[in-house]
N, C-alpha and C positions, 0 to 999 in steps of 0.2 A: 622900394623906399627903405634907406638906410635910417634907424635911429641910433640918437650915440646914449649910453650907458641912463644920461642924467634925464634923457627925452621920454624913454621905456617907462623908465620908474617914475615920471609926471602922469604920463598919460596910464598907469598901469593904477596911481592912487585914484587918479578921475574916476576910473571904471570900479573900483572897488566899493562895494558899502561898506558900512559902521559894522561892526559887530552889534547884535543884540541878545548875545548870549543869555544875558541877566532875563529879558523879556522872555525869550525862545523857551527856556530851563521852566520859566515859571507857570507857561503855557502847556510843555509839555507832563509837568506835574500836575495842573490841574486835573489834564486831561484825562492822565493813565488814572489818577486818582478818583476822577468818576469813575472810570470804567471799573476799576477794581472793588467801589464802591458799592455800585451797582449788581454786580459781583456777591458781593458780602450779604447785601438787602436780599437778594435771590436765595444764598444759601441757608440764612435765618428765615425766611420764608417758606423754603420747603422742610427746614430741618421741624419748623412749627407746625407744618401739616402732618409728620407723623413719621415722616422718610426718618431712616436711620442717617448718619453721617456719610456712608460712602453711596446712598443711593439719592439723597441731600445734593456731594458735590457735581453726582452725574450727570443728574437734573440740571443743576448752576450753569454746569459747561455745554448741557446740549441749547439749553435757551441762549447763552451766552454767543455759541457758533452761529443759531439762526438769526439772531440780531444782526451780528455782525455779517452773515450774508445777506441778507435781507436790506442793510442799509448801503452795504456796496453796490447792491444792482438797484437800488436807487438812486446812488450817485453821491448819497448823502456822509460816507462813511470816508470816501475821498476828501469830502467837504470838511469834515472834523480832521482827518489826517493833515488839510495843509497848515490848518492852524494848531494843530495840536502836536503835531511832528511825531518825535520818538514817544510821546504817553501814547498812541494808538498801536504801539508796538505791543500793549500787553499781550502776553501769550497766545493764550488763545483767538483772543479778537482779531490781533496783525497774522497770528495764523490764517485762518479763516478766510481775511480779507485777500490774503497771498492768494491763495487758490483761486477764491473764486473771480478775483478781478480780472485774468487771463482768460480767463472762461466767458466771461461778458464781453471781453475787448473781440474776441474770435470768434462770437458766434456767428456773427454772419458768414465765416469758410466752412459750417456742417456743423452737424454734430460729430462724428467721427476728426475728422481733418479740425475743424476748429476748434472744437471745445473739448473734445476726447484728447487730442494732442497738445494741445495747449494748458491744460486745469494742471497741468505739476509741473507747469515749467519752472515757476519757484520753488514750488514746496516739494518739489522732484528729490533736490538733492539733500535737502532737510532729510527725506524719509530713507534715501539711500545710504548715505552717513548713518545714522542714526542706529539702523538696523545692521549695518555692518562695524558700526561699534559695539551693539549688544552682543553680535557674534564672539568677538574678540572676549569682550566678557565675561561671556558663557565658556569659550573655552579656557581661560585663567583661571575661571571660579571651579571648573571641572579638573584643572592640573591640579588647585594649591586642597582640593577635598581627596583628592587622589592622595598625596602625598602626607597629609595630617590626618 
């Protein structure tokens, strides 16, 4: 099936939706902004029960992780991603979610084979970047102390 130039871009506007950038934007601010909120309640929470500030944020972040694994292996955390988009990216949370959705999708190939192989398939290369950037850091911060 040959189409000529003007057919393509008929048939190409048919198939296309609207943008709803304005909609999407406002959605995914809501969303990240629960989350971040949520967040903020947690760490006024524990900082009120007595915790210092760094053991306040540790607290924040480890309930913050099991939430957010907890609502992916219910199914519900995808449920807020498709409507919430990029606000379920907060850090930790879309961390989180990263890991452990692989791990749920492949459990039934083992433990080992499915879920041993599969839990960093995302977040694999996050941690190898990551750590081979601090490498690099560490030895800059090690040249420019050497030399001053």
């Amino acid at each position: 099936m040959k189409l000529s130039n003007t057919q393509y871009k008929e048939l190409s506007k048919d198939a296309s939706r609207g943008s709803k950038a304005l909609l999407d934007t406002s959605k995914a601010f809501l969303v990240g902004g629960t989350i971040s909120l949520i967040g903020q309640t947690l760490l006024e929470l524990f900082s009120s029960l007595g915790l210092d500030k760094k053991d306040a944020g540790a607290s924040t972040s480890l309930v913050l992780i099991a939430l957010s694994v907890l609502l992916t292996g219910l199914g519900i955390y995808p449920a807020i991603a498709k409507h919430g988009g990029a606000g379920t990216l907060v850090p930790i949370t879309g961390f989180a979610n990263a890991v452990a959705s692989p791990a749920i999708e492949f459990r039934t190939e083992g433990w080992v084979l499915g879920v041993g192989a599969r839990v960093f398939s995302i977040a694999g290369p996050v941690i190898l970047y990551g750590t081979a950037a601090s490498a690099v850091y560490g030895v800059i911060y090690c040249i420019i102390l050497a030399v001053v």
